[in-house]
C-alpha positions in Angstrom: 126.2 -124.5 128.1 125.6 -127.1 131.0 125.7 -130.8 130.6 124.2 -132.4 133.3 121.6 -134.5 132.5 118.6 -132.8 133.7 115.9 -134.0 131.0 117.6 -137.9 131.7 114.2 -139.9 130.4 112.1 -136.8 130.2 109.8 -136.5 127.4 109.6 -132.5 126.4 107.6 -130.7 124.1 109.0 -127.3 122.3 106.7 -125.1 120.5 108.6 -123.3 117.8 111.4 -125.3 117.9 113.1 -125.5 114.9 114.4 -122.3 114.8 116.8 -119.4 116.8 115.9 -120.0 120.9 113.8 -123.0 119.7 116.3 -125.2 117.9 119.1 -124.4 121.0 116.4 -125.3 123.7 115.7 -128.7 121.8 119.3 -129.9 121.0 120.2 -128.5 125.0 117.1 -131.2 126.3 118.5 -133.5 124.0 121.8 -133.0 124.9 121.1 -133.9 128.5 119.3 -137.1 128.1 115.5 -136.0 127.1 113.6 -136.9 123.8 111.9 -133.7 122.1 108.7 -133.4 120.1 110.0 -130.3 117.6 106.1 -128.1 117.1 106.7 -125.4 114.5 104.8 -124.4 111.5 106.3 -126.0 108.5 106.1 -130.1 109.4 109.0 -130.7 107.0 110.9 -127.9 108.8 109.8 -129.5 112.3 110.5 -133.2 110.9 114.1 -132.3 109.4 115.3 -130.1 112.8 114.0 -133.5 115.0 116.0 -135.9 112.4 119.3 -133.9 113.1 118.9 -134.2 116.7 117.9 -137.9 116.7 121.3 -138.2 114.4 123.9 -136.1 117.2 122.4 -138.0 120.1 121.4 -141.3 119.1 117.5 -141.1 120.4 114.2 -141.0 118.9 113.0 -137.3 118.3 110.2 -136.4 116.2 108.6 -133.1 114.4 105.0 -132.3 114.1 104.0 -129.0 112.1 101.2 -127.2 113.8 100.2 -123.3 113.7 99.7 -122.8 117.7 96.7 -120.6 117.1 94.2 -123.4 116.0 93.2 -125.2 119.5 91.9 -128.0 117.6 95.4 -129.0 115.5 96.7 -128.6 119.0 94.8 -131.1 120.9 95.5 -133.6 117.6 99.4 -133.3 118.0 99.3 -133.5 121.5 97.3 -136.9 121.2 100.0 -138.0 118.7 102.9 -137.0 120.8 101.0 -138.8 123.7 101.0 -141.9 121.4 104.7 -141.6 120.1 106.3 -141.1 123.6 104.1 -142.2 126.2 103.4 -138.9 127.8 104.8 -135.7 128.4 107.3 -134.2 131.1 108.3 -130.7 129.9 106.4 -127.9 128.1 108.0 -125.5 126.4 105.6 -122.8 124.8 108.3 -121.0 122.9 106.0 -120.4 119.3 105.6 -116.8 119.3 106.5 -113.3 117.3 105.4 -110.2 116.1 105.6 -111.3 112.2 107.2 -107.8 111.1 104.3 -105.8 111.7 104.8 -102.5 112.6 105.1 -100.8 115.8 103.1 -97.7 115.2 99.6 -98.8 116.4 98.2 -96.6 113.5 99.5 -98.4 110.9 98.3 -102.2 112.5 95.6 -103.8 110.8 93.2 -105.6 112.0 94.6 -109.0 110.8 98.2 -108.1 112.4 96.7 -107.3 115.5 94.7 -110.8 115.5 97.7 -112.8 114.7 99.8 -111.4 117.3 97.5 -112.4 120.0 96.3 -115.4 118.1 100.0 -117.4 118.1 101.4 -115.8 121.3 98.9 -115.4 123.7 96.0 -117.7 122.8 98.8 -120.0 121.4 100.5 -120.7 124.9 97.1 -120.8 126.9 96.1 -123.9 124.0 99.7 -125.2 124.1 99.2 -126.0 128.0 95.2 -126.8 127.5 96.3 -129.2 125.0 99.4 -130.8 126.8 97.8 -131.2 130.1 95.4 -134.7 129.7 99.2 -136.5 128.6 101.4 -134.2 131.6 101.3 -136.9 133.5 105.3 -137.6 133.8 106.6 -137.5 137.5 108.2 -133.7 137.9 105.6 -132.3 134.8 106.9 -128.5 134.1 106.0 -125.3 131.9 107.6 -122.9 130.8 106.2 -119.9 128.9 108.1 -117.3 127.4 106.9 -113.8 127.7 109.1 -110.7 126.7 110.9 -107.6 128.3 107.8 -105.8 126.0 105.5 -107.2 128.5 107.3 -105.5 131.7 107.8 -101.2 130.2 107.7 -99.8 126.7 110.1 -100.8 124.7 111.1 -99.2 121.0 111.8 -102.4 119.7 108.1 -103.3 120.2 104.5 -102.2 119.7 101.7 -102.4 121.5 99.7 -105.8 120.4 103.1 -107.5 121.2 103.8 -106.1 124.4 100.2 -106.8 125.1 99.8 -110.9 123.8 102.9 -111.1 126.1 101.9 -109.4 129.0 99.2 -111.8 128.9 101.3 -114.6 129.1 102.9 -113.4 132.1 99.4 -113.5 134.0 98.3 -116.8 132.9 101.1 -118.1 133.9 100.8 -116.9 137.3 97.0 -118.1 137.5 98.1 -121.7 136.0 100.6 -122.1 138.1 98.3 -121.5 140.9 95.4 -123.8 139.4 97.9 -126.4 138.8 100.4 -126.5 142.2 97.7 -129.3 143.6 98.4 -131.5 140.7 102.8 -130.9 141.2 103.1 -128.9 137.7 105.2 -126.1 137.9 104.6 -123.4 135.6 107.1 -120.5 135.4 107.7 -118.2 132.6 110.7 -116.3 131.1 110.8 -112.6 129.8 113.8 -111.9 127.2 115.7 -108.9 126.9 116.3 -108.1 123.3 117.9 -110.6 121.8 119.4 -109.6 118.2 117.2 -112.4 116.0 117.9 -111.4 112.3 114.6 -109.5 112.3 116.1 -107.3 115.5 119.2 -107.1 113.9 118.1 -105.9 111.1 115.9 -103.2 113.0 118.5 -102.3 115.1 121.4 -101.7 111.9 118.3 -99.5 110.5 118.6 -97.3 113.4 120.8 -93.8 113.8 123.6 -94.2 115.9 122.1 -91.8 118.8 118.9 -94.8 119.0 121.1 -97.5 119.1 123.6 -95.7 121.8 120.0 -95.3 123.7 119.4 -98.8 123.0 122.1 -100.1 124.4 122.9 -97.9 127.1 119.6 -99.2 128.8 121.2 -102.4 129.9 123.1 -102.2 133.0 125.3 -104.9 131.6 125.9 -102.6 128.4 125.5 -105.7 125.7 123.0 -107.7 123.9 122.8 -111.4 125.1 124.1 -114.7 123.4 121.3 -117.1 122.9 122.4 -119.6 125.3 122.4 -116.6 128.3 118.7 -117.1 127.2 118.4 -120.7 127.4 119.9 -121.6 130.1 117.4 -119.8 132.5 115.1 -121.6 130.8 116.4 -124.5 131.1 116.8 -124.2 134.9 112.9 -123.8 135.1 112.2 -126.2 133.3 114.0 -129.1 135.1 114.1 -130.8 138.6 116.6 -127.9 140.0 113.6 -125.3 140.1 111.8 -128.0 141.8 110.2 -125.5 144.3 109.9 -122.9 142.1 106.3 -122.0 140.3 104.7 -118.8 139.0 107.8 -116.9 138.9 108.1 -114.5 135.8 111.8 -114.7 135.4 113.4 -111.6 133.5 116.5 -111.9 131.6 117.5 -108.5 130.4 120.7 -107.7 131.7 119.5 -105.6 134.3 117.2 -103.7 131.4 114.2 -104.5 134.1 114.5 -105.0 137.7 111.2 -105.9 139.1 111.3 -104.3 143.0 
């Protein structure tokens, strides 16, 4: 992965950050000269993920634990985030999932469907509400990340996910628009499938005919490392997408070409 140095000073926040995507996105930041404010669910999770990165690179990190559906514990960690750092350059709204409930839309319940929206699409939307009184650093950015899910059908998803992050991708074309005057970029990501240990575990449960389907759907005819994921994200996120906002980047492997 790069080392350049693009987060030099920057303050960034990373929802769901202390884990898979998350946990490479924070120490890449770090890596390059930022300070990160690790958001996940469990605080001693979040607190313990910042302390290893404050201990590779030398600088203060810190880890707040926060479910990214509540709108009011967001607006209190982004106030103490404000306080710790100073402000905020980078946004990160990474926090997201379909929590093993199935794909069938017959066998949802109710409270499956609600926390799927709940954490990923009203949990980005109040992740950028919540940042933007303290996103006040000189090159402020968002990224969201959406999902291939949100551009065809996928097997690998069901409906309320595809859904909650096909929603994402709109918002962040309208925030990006609402916000240009005030020089924050706002771009999102959409992820092919990328073989998390829930995936993987999906994916070994499959017949060899599905996963031969699966798999010959990408042009590229592989699954991605995580860093082929971060490192698009990355690029948004810093100075080198400068003039780039409301752009829905996919990174699929060719899965989705958008004409």
């Amino acid at each position: 992965m790069m080392r350049t140095g693009r987060f030099e000073d920057q303050v960034a926040v990373v929802t769901g950050g202390a884990g898979g995507i998350g946990a490479q996105v924070c120490a890449a930041i770090a890596g390059e000269g930022g300070q990160v404010a690790v958001i996940d669910l469990d605080p001693d999770v979040a607190a313990e993920a910042a302390a290893q990165l404050t201990e590779t690179v030398d600088r203060p990190n810190l880890g707040y634990g926060c479910d990214v559906s509540s709108a009011r514990n967001l607006d209190a960690v982004m106030e103490h985030i404000a306080a710790d750092f100073g402000r905020i350059d980078v946004v990160v709204a990474l926090a997201g999932g379909s929590f093993g409930a199935p794909r069938a839309t017959s066998e949802l319940t109710a409270d499956q469907v609600d926390r799927i929206l709940d954490v990923n699409a009203k949990g980005t939307l109040h992740t950028v509400r919540a940042a933007l009184p303290h996103l006040t650093g000189p090159t402020p950015a968002v990224v969201t990340v959406a999902s291939l899910a949100a551009r065809q059908a996928s097997g690998m998803a069901g409906a309320a996910y595809a859904g909650a992050k096909a929603a994402i991708t709109g918002m962040t074309r309208s925030l990006a628009h609402e916000l240009g005057d005030r020089g924050i970029r706002v771009n999102a990501i959409c992820p092919g499938l990328v073989l998390t240990e829930r995936l993987e575990q999906l994916y070994a449960s499959m017949d060899a005919d599905q996963r031969a389907s699966i798999l010959g759907a990408i042009p590229l005819g592989r699954f991605p490392d995580i860093c082929e994921i971060v490192e698009p994200l990355l690029f948004l996120a810093s100075a080198q997408s400068s003039y780039i906002t409301g752009v829905v980047l996919d990174v699929n492997g060719g899965r989705f070409m958008a004409p």
